[in-house]
MARFIFI-646571 format. One record per atom (N, C-alpha, C): atom name; y, x, z. Coordinates in steps of 0.001 Angstrom, whole numbers, plus 500000, padded with zeros to 6 digits. Layout:
ATOM   site        Y        X        Z
ATOM     CA        Y        X        Z
...
***
This chain:
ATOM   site        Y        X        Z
ATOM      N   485201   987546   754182
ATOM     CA   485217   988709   753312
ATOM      C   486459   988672   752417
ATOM      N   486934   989870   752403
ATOM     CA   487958   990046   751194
ATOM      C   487558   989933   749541
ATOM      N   488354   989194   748744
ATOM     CA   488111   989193   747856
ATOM      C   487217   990468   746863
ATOM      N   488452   991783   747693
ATOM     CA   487506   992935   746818
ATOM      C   485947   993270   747561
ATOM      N   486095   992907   748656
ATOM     CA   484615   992964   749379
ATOM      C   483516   992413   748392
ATOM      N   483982   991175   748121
ATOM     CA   482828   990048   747608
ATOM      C   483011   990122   746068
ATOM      N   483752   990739   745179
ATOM     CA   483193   991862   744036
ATOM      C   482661   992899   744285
ATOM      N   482695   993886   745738
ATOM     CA   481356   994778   745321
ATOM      C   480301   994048   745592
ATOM      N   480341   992974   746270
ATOM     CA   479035   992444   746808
ATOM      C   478127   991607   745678
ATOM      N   479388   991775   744515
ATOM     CA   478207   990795   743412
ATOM      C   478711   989474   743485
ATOM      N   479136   988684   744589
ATOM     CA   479384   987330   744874
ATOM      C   480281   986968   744135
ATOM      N   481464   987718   743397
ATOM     CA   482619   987120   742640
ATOM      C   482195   988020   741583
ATOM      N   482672   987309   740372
ATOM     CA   482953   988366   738839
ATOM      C   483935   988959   738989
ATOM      N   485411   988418   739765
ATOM     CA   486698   989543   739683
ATOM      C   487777   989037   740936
ATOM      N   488255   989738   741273
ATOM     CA   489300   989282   741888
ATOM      C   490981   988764   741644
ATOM      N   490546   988031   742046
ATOM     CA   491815   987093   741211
ATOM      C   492991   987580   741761
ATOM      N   493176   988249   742335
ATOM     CA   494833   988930   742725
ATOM      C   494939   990135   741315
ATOM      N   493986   990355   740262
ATOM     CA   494529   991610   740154
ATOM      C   493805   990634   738317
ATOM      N   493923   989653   737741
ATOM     CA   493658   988903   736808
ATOM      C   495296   989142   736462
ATOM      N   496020   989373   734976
ATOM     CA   497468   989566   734159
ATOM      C   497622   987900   734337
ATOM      N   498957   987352   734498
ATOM     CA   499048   986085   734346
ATOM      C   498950   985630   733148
ATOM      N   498663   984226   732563
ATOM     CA   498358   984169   731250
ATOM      C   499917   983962   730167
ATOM      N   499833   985059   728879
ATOM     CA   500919   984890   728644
ATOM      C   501274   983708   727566
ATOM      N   499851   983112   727306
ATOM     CA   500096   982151   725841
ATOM      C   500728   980869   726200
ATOM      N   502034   980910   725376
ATOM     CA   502555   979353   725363
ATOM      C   501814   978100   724925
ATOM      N   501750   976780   726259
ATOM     CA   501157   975908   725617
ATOM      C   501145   975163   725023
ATOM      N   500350   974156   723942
ATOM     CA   500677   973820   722953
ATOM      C   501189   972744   723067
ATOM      N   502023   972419   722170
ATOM     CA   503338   971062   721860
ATOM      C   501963   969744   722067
ATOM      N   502326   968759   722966
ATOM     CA   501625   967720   722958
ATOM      C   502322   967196   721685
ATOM      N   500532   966445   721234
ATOM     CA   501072   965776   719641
ATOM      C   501584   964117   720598
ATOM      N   502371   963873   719126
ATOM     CA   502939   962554   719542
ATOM      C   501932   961414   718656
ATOM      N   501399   960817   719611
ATOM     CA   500553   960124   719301
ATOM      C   501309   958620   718576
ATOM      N   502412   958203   719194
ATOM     CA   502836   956825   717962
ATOM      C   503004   957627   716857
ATOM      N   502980   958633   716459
ATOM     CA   503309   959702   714814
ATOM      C   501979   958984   714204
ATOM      N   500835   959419   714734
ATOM     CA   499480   959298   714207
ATOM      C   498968   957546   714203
ATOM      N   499554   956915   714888
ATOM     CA   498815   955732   714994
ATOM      C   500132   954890   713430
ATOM      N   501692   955164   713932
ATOM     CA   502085   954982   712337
ATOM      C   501393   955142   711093
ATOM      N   501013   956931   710876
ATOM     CA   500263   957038   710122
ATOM      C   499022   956221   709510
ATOM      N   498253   956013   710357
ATOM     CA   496801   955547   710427
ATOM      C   497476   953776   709806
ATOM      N   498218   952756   710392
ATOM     CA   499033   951832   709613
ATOM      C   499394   951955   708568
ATOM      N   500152   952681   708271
ATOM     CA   500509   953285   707123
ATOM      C   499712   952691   705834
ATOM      N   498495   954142   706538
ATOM     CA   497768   954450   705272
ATOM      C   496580   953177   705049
ATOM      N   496299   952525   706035
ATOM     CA   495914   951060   706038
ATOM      C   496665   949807   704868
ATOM      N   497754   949887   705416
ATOM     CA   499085   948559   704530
ATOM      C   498244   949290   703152
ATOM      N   498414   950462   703115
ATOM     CA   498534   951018   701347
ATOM      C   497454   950953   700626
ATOM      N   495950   950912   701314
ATOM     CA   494833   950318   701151
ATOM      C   494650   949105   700726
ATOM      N   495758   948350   701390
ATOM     CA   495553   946767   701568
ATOM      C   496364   946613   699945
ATOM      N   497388   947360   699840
ATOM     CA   498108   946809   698801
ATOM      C   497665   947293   697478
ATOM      N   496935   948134   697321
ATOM     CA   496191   949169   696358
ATOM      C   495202   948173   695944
ATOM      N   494898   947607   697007
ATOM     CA   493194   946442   696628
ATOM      C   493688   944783   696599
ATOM      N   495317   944594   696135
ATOM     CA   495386   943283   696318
ATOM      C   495007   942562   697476
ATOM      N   494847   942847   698334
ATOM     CA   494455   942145   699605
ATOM      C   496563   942070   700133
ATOM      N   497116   942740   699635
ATOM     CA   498599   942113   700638
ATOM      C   499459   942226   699035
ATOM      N   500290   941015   699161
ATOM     CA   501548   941120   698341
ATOM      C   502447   940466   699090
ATOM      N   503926   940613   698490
ATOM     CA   504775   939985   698442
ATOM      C   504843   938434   698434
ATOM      N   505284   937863   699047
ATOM     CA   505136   936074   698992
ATOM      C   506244   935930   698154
ATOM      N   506004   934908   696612
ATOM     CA   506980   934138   696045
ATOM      C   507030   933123   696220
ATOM      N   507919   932510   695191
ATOM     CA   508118   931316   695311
ATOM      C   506476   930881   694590
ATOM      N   506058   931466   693254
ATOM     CA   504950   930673   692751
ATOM      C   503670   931080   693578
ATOM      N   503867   932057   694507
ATOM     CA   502332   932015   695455
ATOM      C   502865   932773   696558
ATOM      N   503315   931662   697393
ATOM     CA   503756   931574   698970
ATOM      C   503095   932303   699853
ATOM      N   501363   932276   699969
ATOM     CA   500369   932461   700807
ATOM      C   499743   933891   700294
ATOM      N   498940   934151   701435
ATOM     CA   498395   935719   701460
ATOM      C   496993   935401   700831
ATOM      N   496288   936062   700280
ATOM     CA   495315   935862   699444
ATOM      C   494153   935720   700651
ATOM      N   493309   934307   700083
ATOM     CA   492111   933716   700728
ATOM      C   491080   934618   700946
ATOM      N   490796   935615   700214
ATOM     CA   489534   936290   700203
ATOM      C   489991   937865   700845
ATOM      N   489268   938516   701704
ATOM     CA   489116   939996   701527
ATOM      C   488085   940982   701550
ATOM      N   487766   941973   701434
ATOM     CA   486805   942890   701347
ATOM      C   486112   942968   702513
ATOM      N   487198   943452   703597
ATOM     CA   486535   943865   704846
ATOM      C   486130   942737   705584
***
């Protein structure tokens, strides 16, 4: 059967020869190392906000013994 056959017949919703091609541009793939930086990011700044990370000196070399999580 022809496509337009088998829309009168009920068997198809439409015939796809006569569907507008689609005109919407598709969307920009996100860049996922953007988001996983981010997500680091905003982690370190957690860490440093709660004393869990500093700077190593000379008078305290080592990363702090205790943490939250």
């Amino acid at each position: 059967m022809t496509e337009e056959e088998r829309v009168e017949a009920g068997l198809d919703a439409y015939d796809p020869d006569e569907v507008p091609p689609a005109e919407d541009v598709p969307p920009v793939p996100e860049d996922i190392r953007q988001k996983a930086y981010e997500d680091e990011r905003a982690e370190l700044r957690r860490q440093i906000d709660n004393g869990e990370f500093r700077e190593p000196s000379d008078r305290d070399p080592f990363p702090p013994t205790r943490y939250e999580d």
